[in-house]
Structures are given as C-alpha cells and as structure tokens.
py3Dmol code that shows the C-alpha trace and the ligand (Angstrom):
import py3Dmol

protein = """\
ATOM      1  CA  UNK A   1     -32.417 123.241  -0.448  1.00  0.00           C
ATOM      2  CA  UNK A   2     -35.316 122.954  -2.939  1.00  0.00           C
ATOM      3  CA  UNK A   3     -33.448 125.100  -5.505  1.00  0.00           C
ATOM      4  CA  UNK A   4     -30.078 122.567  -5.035  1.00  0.00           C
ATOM      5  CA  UNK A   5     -32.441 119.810  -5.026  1.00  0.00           C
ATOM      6  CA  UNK A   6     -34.476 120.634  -8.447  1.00  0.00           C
ATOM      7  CA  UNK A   7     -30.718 121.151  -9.908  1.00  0.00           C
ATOM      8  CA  UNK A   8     -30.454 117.479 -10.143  1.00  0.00           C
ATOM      9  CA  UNK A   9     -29.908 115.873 -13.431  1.00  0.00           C
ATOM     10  CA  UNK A  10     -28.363 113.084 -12.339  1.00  0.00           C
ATOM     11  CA  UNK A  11     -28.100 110.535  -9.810  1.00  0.00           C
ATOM     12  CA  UNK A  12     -24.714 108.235  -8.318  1.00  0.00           C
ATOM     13  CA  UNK A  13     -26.027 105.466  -6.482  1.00  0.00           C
ATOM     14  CA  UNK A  14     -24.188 103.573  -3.705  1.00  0.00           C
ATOM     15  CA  UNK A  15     -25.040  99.634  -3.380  1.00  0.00           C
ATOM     16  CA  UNK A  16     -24.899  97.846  -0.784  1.00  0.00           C
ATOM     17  CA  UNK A  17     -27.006  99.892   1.937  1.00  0.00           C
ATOM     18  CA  UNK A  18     -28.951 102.394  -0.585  1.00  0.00           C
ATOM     19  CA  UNK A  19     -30.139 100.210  -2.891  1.00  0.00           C
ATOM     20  CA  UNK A  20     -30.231  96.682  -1.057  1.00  0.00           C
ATOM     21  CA  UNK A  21     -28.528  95.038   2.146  1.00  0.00           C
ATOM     22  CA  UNK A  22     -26.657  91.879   1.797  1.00  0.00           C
ATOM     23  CA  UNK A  23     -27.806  91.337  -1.916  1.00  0.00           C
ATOM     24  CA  UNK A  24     -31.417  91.601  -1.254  1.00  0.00           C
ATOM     25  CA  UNK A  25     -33.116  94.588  -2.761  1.00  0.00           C
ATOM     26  CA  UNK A  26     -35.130  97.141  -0.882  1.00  0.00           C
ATOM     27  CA  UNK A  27     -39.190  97.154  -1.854  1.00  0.00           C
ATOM     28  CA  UNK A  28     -38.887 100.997  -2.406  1.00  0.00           C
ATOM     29  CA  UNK A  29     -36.066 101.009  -4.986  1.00  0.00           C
ATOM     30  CA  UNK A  30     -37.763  99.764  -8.488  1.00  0.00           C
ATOM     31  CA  UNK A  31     -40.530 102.633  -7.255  1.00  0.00           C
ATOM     32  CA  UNK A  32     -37.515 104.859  -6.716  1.00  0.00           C
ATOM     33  CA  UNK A  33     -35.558 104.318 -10.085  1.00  0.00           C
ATOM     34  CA  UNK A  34     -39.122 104.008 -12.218  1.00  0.00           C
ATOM     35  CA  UNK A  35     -40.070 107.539 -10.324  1.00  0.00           C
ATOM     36  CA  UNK A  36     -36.458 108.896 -11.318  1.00  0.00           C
ATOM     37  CA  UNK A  37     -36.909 108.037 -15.137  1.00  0.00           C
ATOM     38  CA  UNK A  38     -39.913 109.583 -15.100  1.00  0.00           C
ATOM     39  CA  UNK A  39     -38.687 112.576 -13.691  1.00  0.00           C
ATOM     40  CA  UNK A  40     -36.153 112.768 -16.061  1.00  0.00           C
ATOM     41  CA  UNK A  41     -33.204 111.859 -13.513  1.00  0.00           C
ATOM     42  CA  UNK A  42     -30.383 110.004 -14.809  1.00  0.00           C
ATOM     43  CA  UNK A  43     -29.011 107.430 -12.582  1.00  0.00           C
ATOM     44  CA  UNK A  44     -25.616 105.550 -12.226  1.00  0.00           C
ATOM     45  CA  UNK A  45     -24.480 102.428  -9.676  1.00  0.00           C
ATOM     46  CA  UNK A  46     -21.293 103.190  -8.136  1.00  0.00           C
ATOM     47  CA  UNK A  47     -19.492 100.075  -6.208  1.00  0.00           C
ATOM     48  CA  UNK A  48     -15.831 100.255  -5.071  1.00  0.00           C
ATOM     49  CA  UNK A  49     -16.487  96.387  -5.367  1.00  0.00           C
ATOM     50  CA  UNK A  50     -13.200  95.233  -8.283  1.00  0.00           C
ATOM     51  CA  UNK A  51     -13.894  92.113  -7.637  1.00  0.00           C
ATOM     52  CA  UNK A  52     -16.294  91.636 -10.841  1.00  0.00           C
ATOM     53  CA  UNK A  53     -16.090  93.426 -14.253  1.00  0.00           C
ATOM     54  CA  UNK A  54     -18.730  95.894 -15.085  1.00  0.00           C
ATOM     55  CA  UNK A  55     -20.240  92.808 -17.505  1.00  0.00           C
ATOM     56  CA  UNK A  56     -20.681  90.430 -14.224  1.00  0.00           C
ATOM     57  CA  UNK A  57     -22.207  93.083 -12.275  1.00  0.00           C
ATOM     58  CA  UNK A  58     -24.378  93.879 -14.750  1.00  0.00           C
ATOM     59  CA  UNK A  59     -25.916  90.396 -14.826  1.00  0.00           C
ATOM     60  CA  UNK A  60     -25.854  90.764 -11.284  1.00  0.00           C
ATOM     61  CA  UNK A  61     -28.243  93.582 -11.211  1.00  0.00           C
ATOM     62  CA  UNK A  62     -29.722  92.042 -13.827  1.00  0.00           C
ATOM     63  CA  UNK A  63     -30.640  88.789 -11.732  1.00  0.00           C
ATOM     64  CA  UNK A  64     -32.363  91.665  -9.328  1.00  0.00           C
ATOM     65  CA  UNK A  65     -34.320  92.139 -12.060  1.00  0.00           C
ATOM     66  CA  UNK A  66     -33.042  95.586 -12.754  1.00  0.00           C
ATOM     67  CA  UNK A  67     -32.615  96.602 -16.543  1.00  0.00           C
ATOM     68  CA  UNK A  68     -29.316  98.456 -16.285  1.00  0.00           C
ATOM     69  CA  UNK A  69     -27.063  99.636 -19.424  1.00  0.00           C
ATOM     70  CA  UNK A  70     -23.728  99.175 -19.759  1.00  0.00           C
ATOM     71  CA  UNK A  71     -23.067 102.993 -19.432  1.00  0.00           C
ATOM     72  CA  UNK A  72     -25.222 103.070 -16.090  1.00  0.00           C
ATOM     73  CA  UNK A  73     -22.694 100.783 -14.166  1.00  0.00           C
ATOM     74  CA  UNK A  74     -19.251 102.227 -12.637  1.00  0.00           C
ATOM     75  CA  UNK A  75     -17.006 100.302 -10.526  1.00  0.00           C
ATOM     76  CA  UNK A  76     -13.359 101.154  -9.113  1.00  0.00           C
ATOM     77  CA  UNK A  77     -12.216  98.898 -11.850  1.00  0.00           C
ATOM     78  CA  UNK A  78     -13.422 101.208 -14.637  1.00  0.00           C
ATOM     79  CA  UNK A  79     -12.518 103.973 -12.586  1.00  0.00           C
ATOM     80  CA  UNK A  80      -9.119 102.877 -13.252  1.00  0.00           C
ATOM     81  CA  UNK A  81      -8.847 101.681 -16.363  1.00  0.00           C
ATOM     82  CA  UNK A  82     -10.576 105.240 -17.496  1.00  0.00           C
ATOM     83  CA  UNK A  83      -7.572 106.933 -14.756  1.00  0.00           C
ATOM     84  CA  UNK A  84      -4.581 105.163 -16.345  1.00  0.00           C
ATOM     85  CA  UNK A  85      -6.078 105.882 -20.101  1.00  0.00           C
ATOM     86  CA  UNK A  86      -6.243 110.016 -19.545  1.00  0.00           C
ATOM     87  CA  UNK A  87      -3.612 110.379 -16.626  1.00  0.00           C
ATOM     88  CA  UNK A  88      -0.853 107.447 -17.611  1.00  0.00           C
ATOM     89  CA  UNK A  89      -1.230 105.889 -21.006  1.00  0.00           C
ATOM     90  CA  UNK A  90       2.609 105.160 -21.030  1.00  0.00           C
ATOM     91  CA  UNK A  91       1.017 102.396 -18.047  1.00  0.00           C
ATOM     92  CA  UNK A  92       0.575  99.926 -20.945  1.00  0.00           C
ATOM     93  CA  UNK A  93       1.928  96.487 -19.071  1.00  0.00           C
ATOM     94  CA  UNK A  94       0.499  95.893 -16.083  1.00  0.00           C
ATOM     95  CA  UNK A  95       0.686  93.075 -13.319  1.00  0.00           C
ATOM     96  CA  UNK A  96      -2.812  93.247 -11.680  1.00  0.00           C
ATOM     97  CA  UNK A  97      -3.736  91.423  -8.226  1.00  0.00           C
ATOM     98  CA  UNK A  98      -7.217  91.226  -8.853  1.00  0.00           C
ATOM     99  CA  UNK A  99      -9.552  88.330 -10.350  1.00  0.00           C
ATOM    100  CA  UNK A 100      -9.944  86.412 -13.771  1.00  0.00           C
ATOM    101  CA  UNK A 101     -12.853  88.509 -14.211  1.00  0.00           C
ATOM    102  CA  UNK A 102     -11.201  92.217 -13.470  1.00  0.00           C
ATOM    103  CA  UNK A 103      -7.948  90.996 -15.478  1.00  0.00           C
ATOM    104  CA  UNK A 104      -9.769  90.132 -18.695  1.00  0.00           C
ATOM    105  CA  UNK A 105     -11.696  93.239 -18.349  1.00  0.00           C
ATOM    106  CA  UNK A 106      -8.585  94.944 -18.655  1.00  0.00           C
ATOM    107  CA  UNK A 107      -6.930  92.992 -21.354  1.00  0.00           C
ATOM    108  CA  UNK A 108     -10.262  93.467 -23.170  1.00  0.00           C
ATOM    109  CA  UNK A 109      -9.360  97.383 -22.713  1.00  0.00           C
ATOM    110  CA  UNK A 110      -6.090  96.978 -24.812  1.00  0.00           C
ATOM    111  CA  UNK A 111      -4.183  96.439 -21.874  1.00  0.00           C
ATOM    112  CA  UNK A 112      -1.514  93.404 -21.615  1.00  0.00           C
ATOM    113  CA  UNK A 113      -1.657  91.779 -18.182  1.00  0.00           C
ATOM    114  CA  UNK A 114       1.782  90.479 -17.177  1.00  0.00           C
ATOM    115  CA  UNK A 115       1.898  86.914 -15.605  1.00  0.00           C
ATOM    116  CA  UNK A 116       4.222  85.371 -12.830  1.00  0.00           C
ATOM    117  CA  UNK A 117       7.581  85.661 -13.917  1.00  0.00           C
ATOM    118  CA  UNK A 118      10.041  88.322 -12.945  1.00  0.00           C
ATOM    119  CA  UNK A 119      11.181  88.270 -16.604  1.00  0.00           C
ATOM    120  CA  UNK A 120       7.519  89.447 -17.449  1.00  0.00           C
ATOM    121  CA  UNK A 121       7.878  92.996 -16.445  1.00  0.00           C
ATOM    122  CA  UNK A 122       5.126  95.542 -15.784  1.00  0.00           C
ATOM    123  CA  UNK A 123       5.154  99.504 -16.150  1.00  0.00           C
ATOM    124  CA  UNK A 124       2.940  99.358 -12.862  1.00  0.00           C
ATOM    125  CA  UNK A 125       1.853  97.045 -10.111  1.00  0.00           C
ATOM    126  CA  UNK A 126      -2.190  97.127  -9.645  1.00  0.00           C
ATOM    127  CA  UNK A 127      -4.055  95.495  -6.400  1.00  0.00           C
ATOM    128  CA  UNK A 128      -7.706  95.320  -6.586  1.00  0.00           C
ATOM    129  CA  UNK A 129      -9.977  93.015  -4.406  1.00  0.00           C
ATOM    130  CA  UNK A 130      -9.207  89.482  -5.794  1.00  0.00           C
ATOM    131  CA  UNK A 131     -11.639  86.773  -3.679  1.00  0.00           C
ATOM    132  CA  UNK A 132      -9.700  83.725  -5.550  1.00  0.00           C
ATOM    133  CA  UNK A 133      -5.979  84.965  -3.904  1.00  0.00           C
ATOM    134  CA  UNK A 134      -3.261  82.849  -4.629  1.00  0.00           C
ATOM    135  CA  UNK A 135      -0.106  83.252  -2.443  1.00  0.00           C
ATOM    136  CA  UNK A 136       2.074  83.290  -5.160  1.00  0.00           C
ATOM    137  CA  UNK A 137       0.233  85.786  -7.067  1.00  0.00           C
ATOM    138  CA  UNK A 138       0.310  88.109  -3.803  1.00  0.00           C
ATOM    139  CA  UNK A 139       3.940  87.283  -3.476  1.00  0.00           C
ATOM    140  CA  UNK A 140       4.801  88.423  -6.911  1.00  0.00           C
ATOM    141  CA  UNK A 141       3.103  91.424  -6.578  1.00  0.00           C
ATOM    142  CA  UNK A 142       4.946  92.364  -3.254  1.00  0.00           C
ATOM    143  CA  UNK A 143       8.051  91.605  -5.368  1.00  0.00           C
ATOM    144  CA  UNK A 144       6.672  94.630  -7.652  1.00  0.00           C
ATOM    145  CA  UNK A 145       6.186  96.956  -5.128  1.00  0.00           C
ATOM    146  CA  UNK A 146       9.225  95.781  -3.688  1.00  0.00           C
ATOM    147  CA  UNK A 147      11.016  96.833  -6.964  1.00  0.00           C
ATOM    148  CA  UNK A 148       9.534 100.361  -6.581  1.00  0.00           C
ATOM    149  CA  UNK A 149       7.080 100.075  -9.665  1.00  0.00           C
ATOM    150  CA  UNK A 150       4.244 102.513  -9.572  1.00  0.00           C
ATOM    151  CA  UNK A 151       1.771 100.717  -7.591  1.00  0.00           C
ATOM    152  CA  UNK A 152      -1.774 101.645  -7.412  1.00  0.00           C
ATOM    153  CA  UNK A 153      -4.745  99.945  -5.578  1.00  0.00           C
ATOM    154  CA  UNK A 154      -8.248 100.203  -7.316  1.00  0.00           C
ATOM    155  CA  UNK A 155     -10.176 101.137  -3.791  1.00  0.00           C
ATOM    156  CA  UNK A 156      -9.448 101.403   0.247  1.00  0.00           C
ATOM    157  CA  UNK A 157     -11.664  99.347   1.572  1.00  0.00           C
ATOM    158  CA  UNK A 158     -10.149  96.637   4.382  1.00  0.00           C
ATOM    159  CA  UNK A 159     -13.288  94.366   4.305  1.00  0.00           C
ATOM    160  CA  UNK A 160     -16.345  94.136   2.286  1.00  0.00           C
ATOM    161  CA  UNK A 161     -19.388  93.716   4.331  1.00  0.00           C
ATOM    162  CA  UNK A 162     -20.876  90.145   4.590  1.00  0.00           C
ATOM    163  CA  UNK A 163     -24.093  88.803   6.100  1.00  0.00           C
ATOM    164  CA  UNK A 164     -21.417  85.885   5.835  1.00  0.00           C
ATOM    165  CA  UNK A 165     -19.591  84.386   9.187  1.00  0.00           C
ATOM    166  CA  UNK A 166     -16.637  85.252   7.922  1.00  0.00           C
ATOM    167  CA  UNK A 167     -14.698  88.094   7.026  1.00  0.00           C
ATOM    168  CA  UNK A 168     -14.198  89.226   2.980  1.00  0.00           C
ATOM    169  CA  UNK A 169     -10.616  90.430   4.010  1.00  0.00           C
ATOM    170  CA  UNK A 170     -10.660  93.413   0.958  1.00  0.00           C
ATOM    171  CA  UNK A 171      -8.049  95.336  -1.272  1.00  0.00           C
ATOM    172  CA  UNK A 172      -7.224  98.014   1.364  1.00  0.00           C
ATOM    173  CA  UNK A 173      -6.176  94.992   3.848  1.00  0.00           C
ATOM    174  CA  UNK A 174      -4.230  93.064   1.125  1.00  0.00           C
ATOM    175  CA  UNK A 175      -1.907  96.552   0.635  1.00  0.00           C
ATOM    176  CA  UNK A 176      -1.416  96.610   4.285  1.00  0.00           C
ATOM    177  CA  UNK A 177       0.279  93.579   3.991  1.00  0.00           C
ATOM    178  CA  UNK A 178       2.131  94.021   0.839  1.00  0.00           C
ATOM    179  CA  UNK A 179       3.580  97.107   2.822  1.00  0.00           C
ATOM    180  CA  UNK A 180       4.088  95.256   6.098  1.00  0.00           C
ATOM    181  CA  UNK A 181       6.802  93.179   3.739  1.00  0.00           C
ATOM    182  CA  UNK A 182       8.348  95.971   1.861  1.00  0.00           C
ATOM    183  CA  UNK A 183       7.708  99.005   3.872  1.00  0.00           C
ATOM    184  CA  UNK A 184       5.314 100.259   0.708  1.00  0.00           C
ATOM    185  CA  UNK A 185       2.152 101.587   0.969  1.00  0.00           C
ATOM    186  CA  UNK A 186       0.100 102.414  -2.865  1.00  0.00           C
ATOM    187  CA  UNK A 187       1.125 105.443  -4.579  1.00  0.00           C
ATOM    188  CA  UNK A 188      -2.446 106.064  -5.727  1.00  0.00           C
ATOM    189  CA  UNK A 189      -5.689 104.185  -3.988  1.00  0.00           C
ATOM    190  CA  UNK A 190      -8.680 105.226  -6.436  1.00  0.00           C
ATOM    191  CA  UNK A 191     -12.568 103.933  -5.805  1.00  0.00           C
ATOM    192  CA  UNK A 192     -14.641 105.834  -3.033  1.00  0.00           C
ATOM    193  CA  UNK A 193     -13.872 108.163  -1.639  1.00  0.00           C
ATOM    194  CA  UNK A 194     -11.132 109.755  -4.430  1.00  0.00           C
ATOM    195  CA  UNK A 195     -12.909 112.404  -6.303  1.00  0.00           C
ATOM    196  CA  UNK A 196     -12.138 110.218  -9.717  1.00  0.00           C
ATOM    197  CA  UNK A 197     -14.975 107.845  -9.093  1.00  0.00           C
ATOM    198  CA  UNK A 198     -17.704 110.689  -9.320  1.00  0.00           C
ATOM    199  CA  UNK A 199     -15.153 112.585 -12.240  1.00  0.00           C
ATOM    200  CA  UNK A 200     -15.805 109.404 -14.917  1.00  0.00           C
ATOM    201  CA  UNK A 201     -19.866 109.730 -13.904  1.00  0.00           C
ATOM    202  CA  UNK A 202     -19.650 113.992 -14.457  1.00  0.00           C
ATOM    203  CA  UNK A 203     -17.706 113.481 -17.854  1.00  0.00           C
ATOM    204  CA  UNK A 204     -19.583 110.501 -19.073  1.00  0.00           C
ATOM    205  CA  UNK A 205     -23.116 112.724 -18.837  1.00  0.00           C
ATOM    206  CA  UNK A 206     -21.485 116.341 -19.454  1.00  0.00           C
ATOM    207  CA  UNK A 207     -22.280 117.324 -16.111  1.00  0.00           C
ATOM    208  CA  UNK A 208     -21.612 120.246 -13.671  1.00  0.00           C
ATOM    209  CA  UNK A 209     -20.970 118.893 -10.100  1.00  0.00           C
ATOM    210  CA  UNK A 210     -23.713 120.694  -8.502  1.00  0.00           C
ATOM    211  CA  UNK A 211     -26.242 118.705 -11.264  1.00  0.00           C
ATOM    212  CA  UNK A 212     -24.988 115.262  -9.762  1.00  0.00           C
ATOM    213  CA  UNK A 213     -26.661 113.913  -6.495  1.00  0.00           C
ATOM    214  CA  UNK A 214     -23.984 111.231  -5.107  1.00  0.00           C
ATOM    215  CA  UNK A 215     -26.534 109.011  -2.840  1.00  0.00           C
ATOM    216  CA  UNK A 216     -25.024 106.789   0.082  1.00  0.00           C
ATOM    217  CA  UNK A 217     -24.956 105.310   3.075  1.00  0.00           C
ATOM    218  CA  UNK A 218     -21.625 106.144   4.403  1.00  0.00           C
ATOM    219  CA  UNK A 219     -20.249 109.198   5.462  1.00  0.00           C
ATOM    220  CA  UNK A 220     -16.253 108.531   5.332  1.00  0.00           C
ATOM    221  CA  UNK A 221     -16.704 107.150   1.646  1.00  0.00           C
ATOM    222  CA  UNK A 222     -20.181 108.593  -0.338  1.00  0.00           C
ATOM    223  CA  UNK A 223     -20.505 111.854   1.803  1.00  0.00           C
ATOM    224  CA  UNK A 224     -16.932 112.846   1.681  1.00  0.00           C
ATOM    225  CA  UNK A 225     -16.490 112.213  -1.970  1.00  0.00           C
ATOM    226  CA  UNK A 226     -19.818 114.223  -2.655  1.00  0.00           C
ATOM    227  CA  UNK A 227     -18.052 116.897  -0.552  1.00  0.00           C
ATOM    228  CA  UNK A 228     -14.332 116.266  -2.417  1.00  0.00           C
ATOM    229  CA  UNK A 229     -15.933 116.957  -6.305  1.00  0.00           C
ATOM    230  CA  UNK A 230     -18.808 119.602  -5.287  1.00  0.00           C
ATOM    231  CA  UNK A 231     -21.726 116.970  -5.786  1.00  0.00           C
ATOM    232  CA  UNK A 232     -25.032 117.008  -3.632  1.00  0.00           C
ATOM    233  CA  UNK A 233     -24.505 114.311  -0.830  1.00  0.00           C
ATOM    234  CA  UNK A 234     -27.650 112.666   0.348  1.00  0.00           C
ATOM    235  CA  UNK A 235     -26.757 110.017   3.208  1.00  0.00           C
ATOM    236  CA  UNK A 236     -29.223 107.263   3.716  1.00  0.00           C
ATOM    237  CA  UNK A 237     -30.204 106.021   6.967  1.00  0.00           C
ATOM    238  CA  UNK A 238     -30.865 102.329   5.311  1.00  0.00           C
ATOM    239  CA  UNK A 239     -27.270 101.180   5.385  1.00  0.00           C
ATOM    240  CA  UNK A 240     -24.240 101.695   7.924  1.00  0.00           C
ATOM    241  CA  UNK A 241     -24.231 105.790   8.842  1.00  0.00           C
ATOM    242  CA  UNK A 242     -27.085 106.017  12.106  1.00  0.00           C
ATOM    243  CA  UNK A 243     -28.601 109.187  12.913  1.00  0.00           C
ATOM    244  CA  UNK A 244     -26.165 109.882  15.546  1.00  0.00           C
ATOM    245  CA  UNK A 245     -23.880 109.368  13.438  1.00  0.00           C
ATOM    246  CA  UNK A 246     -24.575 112.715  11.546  1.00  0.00           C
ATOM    247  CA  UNK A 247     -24.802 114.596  14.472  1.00  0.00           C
ATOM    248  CA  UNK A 248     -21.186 113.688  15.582  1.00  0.00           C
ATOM    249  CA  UNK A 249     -19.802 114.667  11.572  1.00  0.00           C
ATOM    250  CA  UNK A 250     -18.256 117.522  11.373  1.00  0.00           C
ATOM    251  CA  UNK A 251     -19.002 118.277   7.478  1.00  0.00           C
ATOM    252  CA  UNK A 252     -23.208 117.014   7.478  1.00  0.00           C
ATOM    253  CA  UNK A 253     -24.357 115.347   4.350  1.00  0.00           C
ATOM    254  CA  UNK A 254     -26.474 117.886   2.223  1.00  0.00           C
ATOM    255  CA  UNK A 255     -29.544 115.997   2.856  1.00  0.00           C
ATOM    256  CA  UNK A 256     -30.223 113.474   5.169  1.00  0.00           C
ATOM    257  CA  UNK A 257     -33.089 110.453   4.229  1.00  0.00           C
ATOM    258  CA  UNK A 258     -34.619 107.618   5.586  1.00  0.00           C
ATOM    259  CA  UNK A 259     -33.672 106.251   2.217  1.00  0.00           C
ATOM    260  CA  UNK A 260     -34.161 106.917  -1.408  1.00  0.00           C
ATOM    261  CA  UNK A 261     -38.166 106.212  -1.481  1.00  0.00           C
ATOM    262  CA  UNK A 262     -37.945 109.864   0.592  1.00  0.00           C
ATOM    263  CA  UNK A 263     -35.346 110.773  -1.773  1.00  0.00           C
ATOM    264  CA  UNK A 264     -37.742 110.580  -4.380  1.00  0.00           C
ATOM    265  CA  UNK A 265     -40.759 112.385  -2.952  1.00  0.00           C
ATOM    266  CA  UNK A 266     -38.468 115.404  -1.931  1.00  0.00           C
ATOM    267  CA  UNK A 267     -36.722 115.744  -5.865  1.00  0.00           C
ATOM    268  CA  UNK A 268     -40.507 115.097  -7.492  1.00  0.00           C
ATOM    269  CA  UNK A 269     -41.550 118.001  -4.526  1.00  0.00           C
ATOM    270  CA  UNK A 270     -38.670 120.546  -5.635  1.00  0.00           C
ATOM    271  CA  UNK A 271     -38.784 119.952  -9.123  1.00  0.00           C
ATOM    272  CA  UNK A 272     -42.958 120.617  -9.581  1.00  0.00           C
ATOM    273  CA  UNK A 273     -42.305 123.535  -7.026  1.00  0.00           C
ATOM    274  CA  UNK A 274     -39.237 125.217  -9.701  1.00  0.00           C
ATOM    275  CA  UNK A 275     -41.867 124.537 -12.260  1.00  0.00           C
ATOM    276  CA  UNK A 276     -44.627 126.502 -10.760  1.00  0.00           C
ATOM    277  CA  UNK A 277     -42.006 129.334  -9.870  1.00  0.00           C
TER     278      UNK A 277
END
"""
ligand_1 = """\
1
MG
Mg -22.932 101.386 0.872
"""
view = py3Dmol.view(width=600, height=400)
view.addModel(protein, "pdb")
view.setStyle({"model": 0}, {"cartoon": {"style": "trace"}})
view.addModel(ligand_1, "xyz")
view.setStyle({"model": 1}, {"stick": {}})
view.zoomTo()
view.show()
C-alpha cells in the first residue's frame, strides 16, 4: 500500500463530496492541495458537470478562492471535445443540447454548432446537461436521434445533487426521454465513469495509470473508473459512499479515507518512508 501510495504523481479530484458539499468548501482542502504542491503532487478537478465551460468553472473555483489553471480543470465537456478531436474529427457539425456556455466552448474549439432547422444538418447529435432547456431545442434534438445521427451524451448522470428543493433533472434523464420518443438510447455516454475522463488527465501529464490517484466519493462513478483505466481509487467518506457501503462492494476502493486531509497525511507518510528506504 505504501509503495502504490508513494507512486503517486498525480492527483484527479472529484467535486462535489471530496472537495466541498453543496458549493461550500471543506476547512481541510486548501491544507490538502497546499500540502500536495508541496509534496510535489499534481492535482486535477474532474466534474461530469457540462453544464459550464471549463472558463466558468474556473471562476467558480476561483470565487472559492482556489487559484486553479486552466490545464488543472477537466469536465465531461472537454472530455468530449478532446474524444471527438482524436477518435472522430470527420464530427465537424454538430447540434449540441447543452447550454450557451458549453456551445460556445465548442464553437471556440473550431467546431460549428448547428441551430434549429432541419435544413441545418449535423454529422452528430450531442446531449449534455443544459439547465436553460427549451422544448424546442429538446425536440429538435429527438428529431436527430430520430434520424439515426450518431448521438452521444457528454455524462450519465440522471440528477445532479442539490441542497435545492427541487430536483436538477440531469443529462442521463434528458436521454431517457429522447429514447422514450424514438426508441434511441446514446451511442456513446462519456464523463464518469468511461475510462476517457481519467485518459485526457494521463495524456495531458505523460502519466502511467498506476502514477494517477483518482479521489472520490462515489463508488459506481470515481471508484469504478479508477478500477476501468488502472488508477489508484481512494473513496472518501465526506460525500455520498458510507462505510457500509464499502463493505457491501464487491471491487473495494484501493484506499478508503475519512477524506482527503487523511489522504494527505498517508501520501506525505509513504513518500518520506520510500525516501528513507
Ligand atoms: Mg462527488
């Protein structure tokens, strides 16, 4: 454990659960990530959250009063726009459900986002998590699907948790109803937990799997993906997964934490004890 531990060069950090709850940031995690630079640990933010570009989230954590780089940010909607650039770059015109923000981060990327018309015809159909829907935008991308254009959805989720009373009804939901009209489900649903959001993080920092600690508080989403692409999983107990929890999965998380303030104490442990060996 020490010697997978003290392997670490890098770190993929879940949101909502790990790093805060309900937009309100932990006491332990400016410690945690000040700690981590110090050590020499490399850390990323991972949301399957496509309803903001990488730029608002940014000022996001920015307003959290974290100082976080452009390059230290990935969200599903990167995740595809870096999927369709090295697995379909003949995917050129695209109709996206999604919001102002995700669409002009993809026309930004050289992409042209098709608007309402049936005239105005994409090479593929994308659904993301748009939180300004418009029925007509939903019903022209049914008509896509409908059509039989590849369709691909940027992440599974059904809701995104809310401290709210109300429910953020979420990209996985939205397909589930594009399919209840046309019988068609997405050919490809990237975000957490496909093995392509933790890919972008390994071949933006030249990593080997086994060098990347993916850190969450889920088990069906962080801890399976960890287990998918070969990274170190480290559930937290500050989020959703509970103790028993764990004890009922049948693949257990590498590690299991309180959350990543004991994170930290166990890499700073292994890494002075590989030095002294
Ligand atoms: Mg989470």
């Amino acid at each position: 454990m020490s010697k997978q531990l003290a392997d670490i060069r890098h770190l993929a950090l879940d949101m909502d659960g790990t790093i805060y709850s309900g937009g309100t940031l932990f006491p332990w995690t400016k410690p945690f990530l000040e700690r981590m630079t110090r050590l020499g640990i490399g850390y990323t933010f991972l949301t399957n959250n496509s309803s903001k570009s990488a730029r608002d989230y940014l000022a996001k954590l920015d307003a959290l009063d974290l100082g976080v780089g452009p390059d230290q940010l990935f969200t599903s909607g990167l995740c595809m726009i870096e999927y369709l650039r090295s697995h379909r770059p003949d995917f050129k015109r695209l109709y996206i459900l999604g919001t102002e923000s995700l669409r002009t981060e993809f026309s930004e990327q050289g992409f042209t986002v098709v608007g309402n018309s049936a005239d105005d015809e994409p090479d593929a159909l994308i659904v993301a998590f748009d939180t300004a829907l418009e029925y007509a935008d939903l019903c022209m991308a049914t008509y896509w699907a409908g059509q039989g254009k590849p369709y691909l959805a940027t992440h599974p989720d059904k809701i995104c948790p809310t401290d709210l009373k109300t429910v953020l009804v979420d990209c996985g939901a939205v397909c589930d109803c594009i399919e209840s009209a046309t019988g068609r489900a997405p050919d490809l649903v990237l975000g957490k937990p496909h093995a392509s959001m933790l890919e972008g993080i390994l071949a933006r920092h030249e990593l080997e799997p086994h060098q990347l600690g993916m850190v969450g508080d889920r088990l069906y989403t962080d801890i399976a993906m960890a287990e998918a692409s070969g990274a170190f999983g480290v559930l937290v107990l500050s989020g959703e997964a509970t103790a028993a929890d764990v004890a009922a999965c049948p693949i257990p998380p590498d590690l299991v934490v309180p959350d990543i303030g004991e994170l930290g104490n166990r890499l700073a442990d292994a890494l002075e004890k590989s030095r002294r060996a």
